[in-house]
C-alpha positions in Angstrom: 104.3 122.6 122.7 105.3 121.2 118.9 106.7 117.7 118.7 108.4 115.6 116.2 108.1 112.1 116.0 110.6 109.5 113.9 110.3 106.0 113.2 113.1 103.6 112.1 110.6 100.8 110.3 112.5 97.7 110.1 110.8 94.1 109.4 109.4 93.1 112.3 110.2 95.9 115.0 110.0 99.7 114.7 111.8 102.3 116.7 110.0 105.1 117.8 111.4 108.5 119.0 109.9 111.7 119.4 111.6 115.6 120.2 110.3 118.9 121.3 111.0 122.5 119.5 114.3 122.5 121.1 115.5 118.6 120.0 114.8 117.9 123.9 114.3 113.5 123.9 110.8 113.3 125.1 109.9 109.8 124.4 111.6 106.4 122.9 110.5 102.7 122.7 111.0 99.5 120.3 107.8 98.6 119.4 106.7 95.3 117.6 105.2 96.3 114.4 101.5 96.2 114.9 99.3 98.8 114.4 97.6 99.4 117.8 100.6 99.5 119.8 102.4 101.9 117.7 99.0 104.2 117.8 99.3 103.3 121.7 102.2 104.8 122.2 101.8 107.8 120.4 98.1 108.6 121.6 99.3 110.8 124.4 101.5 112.9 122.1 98.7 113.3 119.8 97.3 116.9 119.8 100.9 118.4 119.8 102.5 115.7 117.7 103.0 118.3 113.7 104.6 115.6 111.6 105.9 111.9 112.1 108.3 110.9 109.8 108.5 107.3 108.4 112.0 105.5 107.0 110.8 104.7 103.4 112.0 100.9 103.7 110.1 98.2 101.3 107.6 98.0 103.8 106.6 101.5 104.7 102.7 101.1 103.0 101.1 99.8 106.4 102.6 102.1 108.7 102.5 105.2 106.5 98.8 104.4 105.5 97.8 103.5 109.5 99.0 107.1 110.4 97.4 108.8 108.2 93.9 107.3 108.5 94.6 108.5 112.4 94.8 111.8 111.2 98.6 112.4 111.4 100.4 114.4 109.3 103.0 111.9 108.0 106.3 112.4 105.8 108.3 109.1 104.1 111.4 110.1 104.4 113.9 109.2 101.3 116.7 107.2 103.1 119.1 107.3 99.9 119.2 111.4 100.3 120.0 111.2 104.1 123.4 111.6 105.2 123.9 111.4 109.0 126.7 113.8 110.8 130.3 111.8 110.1 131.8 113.4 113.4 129.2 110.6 115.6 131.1 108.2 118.0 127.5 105.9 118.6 124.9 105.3 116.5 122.0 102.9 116.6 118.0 102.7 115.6 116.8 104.4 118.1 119.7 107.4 117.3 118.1 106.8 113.7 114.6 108.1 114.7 115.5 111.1 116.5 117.3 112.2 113.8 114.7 111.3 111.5 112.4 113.4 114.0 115.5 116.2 114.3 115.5 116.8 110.6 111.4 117.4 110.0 112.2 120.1 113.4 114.9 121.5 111.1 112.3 121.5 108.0 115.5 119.8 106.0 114.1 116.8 105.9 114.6 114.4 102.4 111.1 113.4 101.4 109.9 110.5 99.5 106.4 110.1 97.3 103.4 109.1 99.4 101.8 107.0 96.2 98.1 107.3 96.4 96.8 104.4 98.6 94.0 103.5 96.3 96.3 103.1 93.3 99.1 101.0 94.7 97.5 97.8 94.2 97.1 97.9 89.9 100.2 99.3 90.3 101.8 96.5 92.3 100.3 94.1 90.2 101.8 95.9 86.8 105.2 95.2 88.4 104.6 91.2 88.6 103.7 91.7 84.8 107.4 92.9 85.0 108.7 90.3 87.4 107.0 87.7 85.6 108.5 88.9 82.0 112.0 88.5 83.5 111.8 85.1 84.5 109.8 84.0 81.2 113.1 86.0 79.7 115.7 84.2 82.1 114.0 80.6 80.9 114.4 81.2 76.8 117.8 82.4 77.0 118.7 79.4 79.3 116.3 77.2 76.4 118.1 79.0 73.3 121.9 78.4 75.0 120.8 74.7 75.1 119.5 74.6 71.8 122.5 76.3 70.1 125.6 74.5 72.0 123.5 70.7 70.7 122.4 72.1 67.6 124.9 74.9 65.9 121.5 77.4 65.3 119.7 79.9 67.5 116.0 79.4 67.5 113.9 82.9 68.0 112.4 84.1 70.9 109.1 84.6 69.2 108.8 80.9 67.9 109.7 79.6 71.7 107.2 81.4 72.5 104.1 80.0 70.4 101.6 78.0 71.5 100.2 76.7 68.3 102.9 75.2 67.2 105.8 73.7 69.3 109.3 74.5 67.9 111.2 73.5 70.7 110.3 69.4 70.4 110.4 69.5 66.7 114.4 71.0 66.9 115.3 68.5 70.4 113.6 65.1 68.7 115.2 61.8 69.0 117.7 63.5 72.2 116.0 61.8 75.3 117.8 64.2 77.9 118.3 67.0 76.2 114.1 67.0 74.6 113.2 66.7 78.4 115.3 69.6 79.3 113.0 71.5 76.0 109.6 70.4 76.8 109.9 71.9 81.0 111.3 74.9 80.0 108.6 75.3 77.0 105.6 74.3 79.7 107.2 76.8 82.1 107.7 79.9 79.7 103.9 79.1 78.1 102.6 79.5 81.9 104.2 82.5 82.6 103.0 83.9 79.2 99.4 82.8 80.1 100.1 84.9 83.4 101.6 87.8 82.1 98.4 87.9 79.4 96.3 87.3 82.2 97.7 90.1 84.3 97.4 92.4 81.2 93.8 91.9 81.0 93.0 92.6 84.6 94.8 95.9 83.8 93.6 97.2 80.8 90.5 96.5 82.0 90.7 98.6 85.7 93.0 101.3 84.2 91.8 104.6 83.1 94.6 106.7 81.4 94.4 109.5 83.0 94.7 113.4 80.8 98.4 114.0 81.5 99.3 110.6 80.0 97.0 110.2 76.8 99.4 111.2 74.7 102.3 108.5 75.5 101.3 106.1 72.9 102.4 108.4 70.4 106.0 108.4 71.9 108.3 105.7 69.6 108.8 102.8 71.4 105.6 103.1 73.9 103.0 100.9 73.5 99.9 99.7 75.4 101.6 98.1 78.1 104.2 100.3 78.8 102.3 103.5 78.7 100.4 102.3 81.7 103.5 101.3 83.5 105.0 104.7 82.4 101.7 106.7 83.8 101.3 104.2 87.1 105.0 104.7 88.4 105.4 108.4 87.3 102.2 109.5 89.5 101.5 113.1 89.8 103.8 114.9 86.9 103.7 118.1 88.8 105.5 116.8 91.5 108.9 117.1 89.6 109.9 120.3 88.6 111.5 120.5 85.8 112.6 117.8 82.9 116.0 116.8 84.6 114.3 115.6 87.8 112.3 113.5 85.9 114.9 111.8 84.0 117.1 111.5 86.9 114.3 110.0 88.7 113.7 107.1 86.1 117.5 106.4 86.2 118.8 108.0 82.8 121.4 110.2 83.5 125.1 109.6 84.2 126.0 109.2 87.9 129.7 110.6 88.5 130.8 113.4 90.5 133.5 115.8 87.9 136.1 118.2 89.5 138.0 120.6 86.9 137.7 117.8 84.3 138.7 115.1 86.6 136.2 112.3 87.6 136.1 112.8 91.4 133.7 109.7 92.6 130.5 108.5 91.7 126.8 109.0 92.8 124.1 106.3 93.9 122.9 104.4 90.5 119.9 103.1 92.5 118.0 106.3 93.3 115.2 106.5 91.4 112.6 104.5 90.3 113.8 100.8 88.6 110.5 100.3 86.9 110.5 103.8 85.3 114.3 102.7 84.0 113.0 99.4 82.9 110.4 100.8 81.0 112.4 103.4 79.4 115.1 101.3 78.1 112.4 98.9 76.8 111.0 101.7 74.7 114.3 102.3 73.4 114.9 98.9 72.1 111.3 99.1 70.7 112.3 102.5 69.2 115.2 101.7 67.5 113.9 98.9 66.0 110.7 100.6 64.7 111.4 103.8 64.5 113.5 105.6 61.4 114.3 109.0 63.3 115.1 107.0 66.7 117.3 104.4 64.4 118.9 107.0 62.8 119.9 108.8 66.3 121.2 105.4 67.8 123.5 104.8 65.0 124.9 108.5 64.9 125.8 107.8 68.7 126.9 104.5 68.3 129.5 105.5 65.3 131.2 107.9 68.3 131.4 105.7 71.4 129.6 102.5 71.2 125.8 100.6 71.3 125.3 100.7 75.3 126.1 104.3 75.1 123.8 105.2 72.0 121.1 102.8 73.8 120.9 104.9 77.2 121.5 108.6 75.1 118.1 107.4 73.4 116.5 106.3 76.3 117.1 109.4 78.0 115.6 111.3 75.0 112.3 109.3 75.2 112.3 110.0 78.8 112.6 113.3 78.0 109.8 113.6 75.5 107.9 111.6 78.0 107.8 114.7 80.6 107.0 117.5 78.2 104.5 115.2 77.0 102.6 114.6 80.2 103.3 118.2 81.4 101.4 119.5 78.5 99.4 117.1 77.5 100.9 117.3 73.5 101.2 114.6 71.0 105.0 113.7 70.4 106.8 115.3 67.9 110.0 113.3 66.6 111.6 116.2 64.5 111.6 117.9 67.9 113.6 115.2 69.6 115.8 114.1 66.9 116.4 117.4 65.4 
């Protein structure tokens, strides 16, 4: 006899319900979430147990990863992609995993990535790098605001962010309040940028760029840095199909639903991968900086609708170049992009 097994993962409870070949309810229970007694409960289910699917939630690494050294076969299930039956009177979590369970019997199932255990971690610690930018980001535009509504000027980023020589007390002298408001904000943005370098270190130094991504650098835009974020969050490039999954999947293209020519609704924004969107709008900014053929595309698509516009058309291209790169291991080619 096959059976199905779901699991609605919340924080601190899980809800587990398994089905037969013919959706008959064979077992349920709330279980705390702790490895043995989930394991427990499934033990006697084990030999005829094909799949157990897992609610991709933020926390889904421990149970996913505690399955699967138990030898089941597990599927993450992409929550975002689910849509339950509108006509149901009752709903609750324990509905949630037999449906979960009902779709893997139906082999309709929405499935998520199962990110290689042994890579998560550099990965996960690429993404403070991230968090850590933000905040360091959030505390100089806070610093510049202060320094322009006392002083009439707006003092750059890069000279906030020196450590040789301190900009910030020279321009705030002589303003008792207003230099103590500086000198915290300076101390805090020059530990986070002692972080974020020290973070960078760790990962140059455990990362190997793998084949598929050696190429990246030579995208405008992508650097050090982001090629590794790029090649860390993207995973296996085989796993998307063609170019337009990819660039959905890193957030660049337009979510709206169009009827004969009318807009009829909009999609999810959120589905895909943030990071991946970060990184790609960060290379665009880079790029059209930098970059004469990347510049010169901005401006055309500015000149017809306007800068946010041109700025998410060029990310999209780089993300674009991105897969072809990594799917065929080439160098970039600009001409080919901004032909």
């Amino acid at each position: 006899m096959e059976l199905y097994a779901g699991i609605d993962l919340h924080a601190t409870s899980s809800h587990l319900g398994i089905i037969d070949g013919d959706d008959k309810r064979v077992f349920k229970r709330k279980l705390l979430n702790q490895a043995e007694g989930i394991l427990k409960a499934l033990e006697r289910y084990k030999k005829d147990v094909v799949g157990v699917v897992v609610e991709s939630t933020y926390n889904w690494y421990w149970m996913v990863d505690t399955l699967m050294e138990e030898g089941y076969r597990v599927h993450l299930a992409n929550p975002s992609a689910i849509k339950k039956y509108e006509g149901l009177k009752y709903s609750d979590d324990s509905h949630d995993a037999f449906w979960l369970a009902h779709l893997l019997r139906l082999g309709i199932l929405p499935e998520g990535y199962i990110y290689p255990k042994e890579e998560r971690p550099i990965r996960d610690l690429l993404r403070k790098r991230a968090h850590l930018v933000r905040l360091r980001t959030s505390l100089i535009l806070s610093l510049q605001g202060i320094i322009t509504r006392n002083c009439g000027f707006k003092l750059n980023a890069n000279k906030i962010k020196q450590f040789r020589e301190d900009h910030v007390g020279a321009v705030l002298a002589g303003q008792e309040d207003l230099e103590l408001s500086g000198r915290v904000s300076k101390e805090a943005i020059d530990f986070l940028t002692r972080k974020v370098r020290e973070i960078e270190r760790v990962v140059e130094g455990k990362v190997k760029v793998k084949e598929p991504f050696l190429y990246l650098k030579t995208i405008c835009g992508i650097g050090k840095i982001l090629s590794m974020t790029i090649m860390l969050e993207t995973g296996c490039i085989d796993r998307f199909e063609k170019v337009g999954n990819y660039v959905s999947y890193c957030r660049k293209v337009p979510s709206s639903w169009i009827s004969n020519g009318k807009r009829k609704g909009k999609g999810n924004k959120k589905n895909g991968n943030r990071y991946l969107a970060w990184a790609f709008s960060e290379a665009a900014e880079l790029a059209r900086r930098y970059d004469e053929h990347a510049r010169a595309y901005y401006h055309r698509k500015a000149a017809k609708t306007d800068f946010m516009v041109a700025h998410s058309a060029l990310a999209n291209k780089l993300a674009r170049a991105a897969y072809y790169v990594m799917k065929h291991c080439v160098p970039f080619d600009p001409k080919k992009l901004f032909a």
